[in-house]
N, C-alpha and C positions, 0 to 999 in steps of 0.2 A: 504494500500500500504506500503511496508516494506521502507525501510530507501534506501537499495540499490537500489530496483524497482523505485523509485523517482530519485535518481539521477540518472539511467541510462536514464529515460525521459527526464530530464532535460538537461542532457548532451548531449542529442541527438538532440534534441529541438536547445540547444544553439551552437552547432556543423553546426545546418544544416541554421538555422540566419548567422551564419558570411559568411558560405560558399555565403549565397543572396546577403549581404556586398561587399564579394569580386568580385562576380559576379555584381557589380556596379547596384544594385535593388534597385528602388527608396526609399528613405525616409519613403513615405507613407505607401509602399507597405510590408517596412521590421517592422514597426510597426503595420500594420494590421495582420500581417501575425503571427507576437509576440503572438497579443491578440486572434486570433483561436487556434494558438497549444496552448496555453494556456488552452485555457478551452477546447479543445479535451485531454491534460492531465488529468485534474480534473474530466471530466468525465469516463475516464478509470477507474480512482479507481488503484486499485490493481493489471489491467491485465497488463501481459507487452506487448510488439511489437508483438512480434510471435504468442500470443495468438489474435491477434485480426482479425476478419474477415470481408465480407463487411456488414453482419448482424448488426453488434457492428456501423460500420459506417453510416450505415442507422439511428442507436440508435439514434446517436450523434446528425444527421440533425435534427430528430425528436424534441430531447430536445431543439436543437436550436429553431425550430418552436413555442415549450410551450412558449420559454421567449418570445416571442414578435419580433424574430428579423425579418428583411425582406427580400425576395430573395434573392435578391442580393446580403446582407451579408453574407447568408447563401449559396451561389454560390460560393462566395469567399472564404469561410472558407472551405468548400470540395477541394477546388483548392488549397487549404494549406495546407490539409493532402495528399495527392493526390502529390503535390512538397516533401514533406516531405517525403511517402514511397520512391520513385525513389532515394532519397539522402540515404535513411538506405540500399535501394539494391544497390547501386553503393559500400556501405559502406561493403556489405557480410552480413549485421547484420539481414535483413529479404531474403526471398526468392522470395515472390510474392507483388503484392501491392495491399491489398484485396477493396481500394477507385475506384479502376478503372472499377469496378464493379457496384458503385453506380451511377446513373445518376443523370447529374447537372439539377436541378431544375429548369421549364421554364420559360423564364423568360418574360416581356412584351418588345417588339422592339419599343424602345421607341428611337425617333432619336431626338438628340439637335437640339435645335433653334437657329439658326448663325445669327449674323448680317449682314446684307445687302453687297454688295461693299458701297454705298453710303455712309450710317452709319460709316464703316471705314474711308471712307474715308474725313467725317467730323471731325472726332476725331483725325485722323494725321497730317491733313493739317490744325486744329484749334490751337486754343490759350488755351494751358491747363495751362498754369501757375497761374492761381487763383483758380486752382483745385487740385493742383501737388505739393507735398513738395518741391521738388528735380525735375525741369518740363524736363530738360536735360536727367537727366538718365532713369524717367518716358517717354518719349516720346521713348528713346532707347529700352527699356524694351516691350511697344507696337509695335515697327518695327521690335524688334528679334522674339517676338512671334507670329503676324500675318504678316508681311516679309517673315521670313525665315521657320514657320511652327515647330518651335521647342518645346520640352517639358520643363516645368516649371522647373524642375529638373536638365534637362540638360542647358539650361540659366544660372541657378546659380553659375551649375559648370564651365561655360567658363572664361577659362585666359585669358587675352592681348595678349597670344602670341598665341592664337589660332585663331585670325584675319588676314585672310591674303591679306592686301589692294591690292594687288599688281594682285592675283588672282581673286577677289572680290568674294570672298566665307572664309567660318566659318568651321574649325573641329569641329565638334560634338561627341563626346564620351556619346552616348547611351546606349541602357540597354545589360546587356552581355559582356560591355566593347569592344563592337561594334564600329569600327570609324569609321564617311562618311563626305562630304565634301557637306554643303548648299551653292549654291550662293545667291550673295543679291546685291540691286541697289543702286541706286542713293541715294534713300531717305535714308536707314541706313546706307547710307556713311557721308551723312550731319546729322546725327543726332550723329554719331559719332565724327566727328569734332566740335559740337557744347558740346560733352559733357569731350569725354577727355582731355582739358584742366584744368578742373572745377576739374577731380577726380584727376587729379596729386595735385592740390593743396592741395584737401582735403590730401591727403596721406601724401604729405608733411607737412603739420600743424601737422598732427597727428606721423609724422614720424615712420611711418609701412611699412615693405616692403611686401604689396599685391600682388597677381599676378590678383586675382580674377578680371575680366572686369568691373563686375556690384556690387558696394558699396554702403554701406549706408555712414550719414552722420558723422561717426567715424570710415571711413577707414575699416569697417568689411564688409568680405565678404555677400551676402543679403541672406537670407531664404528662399526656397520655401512657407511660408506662410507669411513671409513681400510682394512676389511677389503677393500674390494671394489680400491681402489688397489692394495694389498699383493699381491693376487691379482695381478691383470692384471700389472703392472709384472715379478713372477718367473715368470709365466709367459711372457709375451712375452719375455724375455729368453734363456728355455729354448726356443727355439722353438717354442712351443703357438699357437692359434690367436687371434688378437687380437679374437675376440667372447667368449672367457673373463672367467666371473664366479665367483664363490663357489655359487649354484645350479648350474653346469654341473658342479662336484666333486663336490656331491650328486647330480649327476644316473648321474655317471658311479659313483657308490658304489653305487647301485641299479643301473643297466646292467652293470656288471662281476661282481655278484656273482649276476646272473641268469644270464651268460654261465658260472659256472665250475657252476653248477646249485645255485645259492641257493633255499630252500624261500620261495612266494609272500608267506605269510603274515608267515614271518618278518623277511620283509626287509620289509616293512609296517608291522610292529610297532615296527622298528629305525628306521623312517625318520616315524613318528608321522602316518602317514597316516589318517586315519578312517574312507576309504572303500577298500576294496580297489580298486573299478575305477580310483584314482589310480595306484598301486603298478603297476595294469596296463601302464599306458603306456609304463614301461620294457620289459616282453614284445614291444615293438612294436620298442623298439630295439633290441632283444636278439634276435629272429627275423631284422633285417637283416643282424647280423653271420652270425644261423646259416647263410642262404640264401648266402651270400659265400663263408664256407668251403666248404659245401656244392658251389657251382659249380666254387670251385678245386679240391676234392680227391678227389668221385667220379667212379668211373669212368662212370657211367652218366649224371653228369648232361653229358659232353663230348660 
């Protein structure tokens, strides 16, 4: 690969990253996304964009498949070149996008395992403070995520002033730079009140002026992987199941509120889906638990 064939990759590469940046594209997602074009560079070699067709792309999976990777990754990493040609045609720089040609790789339907209502509701309505660094903003953190249905990412990024008591609903600035409006009750009203006291102080001992809602214990805004620790550590602690993440509380906000007969759409709206048949996929979890009671409690189905 010549000197300029490289950095027009690179720059293209690094051109079509910020554009994901700007387009408010999660954390995880703009460093995954790094390490596929990445090595869909290095496998190029020496061709450039124009020369590449969906043959060369098929290449690519394939080598993917030699190293060991899995589906999945390998689903994602098409979905990366695939985002990538669309940004070089919006750019004029190719003409077609020879990845859309290639099909994604199938994958197993494999649906998460939510915790119960129960379960929940043991773990919000208990005593986490000999589990909880921080049990204040720990307890907030579990009612923003399974409350309000939010994403880990977008949690992070909420300010104080995106609370609006008054309405008893949250702006959310979602992916796309997307904004919609979650309501919330009682309980992450009082879990609020119990914790922003505690963070003004911390802010003030540290004398920062944050905007960020959710802090750790030096005034800094928190990390989606501080969050995801926070998660696991009180909930394994409460007895939940030890594959629990921050998405499994959203999963379970959308699963529970289908189960009590949540309207499709709304719980769609509330959870910043853009396509309804994603919302769907909790009706899948949700038909599991119906056929369950179903079995234990009619008489006909014994």
């Amino acid at each position: 690969m010549t000197h300029s064939q490289r950095n027009q990759l690179q720059l293209s590469i690094e051109r079509f990253l910020r554009s994901l940046q700007e387009a408010n594209a999660s954390p995880h997602t703009q460093k995954a996304y790094r390490g596929d074009l990445e090595r869909f560079a290095a496998y190029l070699g020496p061709r450039s964009w124009q020369l590449i067709d969906h043959v060369s792309v098929r290449g690519f999976l394939s080598h993917l498949y030699e190293t060991g990777l899995s589906k999945t990754s390998i689903a994602r990493a098409l979905a990366a070149v695939r985002s990538l040609y669309r940004f070089l045609a919006q750019d004029g720089l190719i003409e077609q996008n020879p990845a859309v040609l290639v099909s994604t790789p199938k994958l197993p339907k494999k649906l998460p395992r939510v915790p119960t209502v129960e379960e929940m509701n043991a773990l919000l309505d208990g005593d986490i403070s000999k589990v909880a660094a921080f049990p204040e903003r720990d307890l907030l953190i579990f009612e923003l995520l399974y409350g309000c249905g939010i994403r880990n990412a977008e949690l992070v990024s909420l300010n104080l002033d995106d609370i609006h008591l008054g309405m008893e609903a949250i702006l959310i600035r979602g992916k796309g730079k997307k904004e919609r409006y979650v309501p919330f009750g009682q309980a992450l009203k009082s879990s609020l009140a119990a914790y922003l006291p505690i963070r003004h102080q911390i802010v003030a001992k540290h004398r920062k002026r944050n905007p960020a809602l959710v802090i750790n214990q030096r005034a800094g805004r928190l990390t989606t992987r501080s969050v995801g620790r926070i998660v696991k550590r009180v909930a394994l602690a409460k007895g939940l199941s030890p594959d629990i993440h921050p998405h499994t509380l959203r999963h379970a906000f959308g699963t529970h509120m289908l189960e009590e007969g949540g309207d499709l759409r709304a719980i769609q709206e509330m959870l910043g889906h853009e396509r309804l048949s994603t919302t769907q996929r909790y009706t899948q979890l949700s038909m599991k638990h119906l056929l369950a009671v179903y079995d234990q409690t009619h008489p006909r189905a014994k």
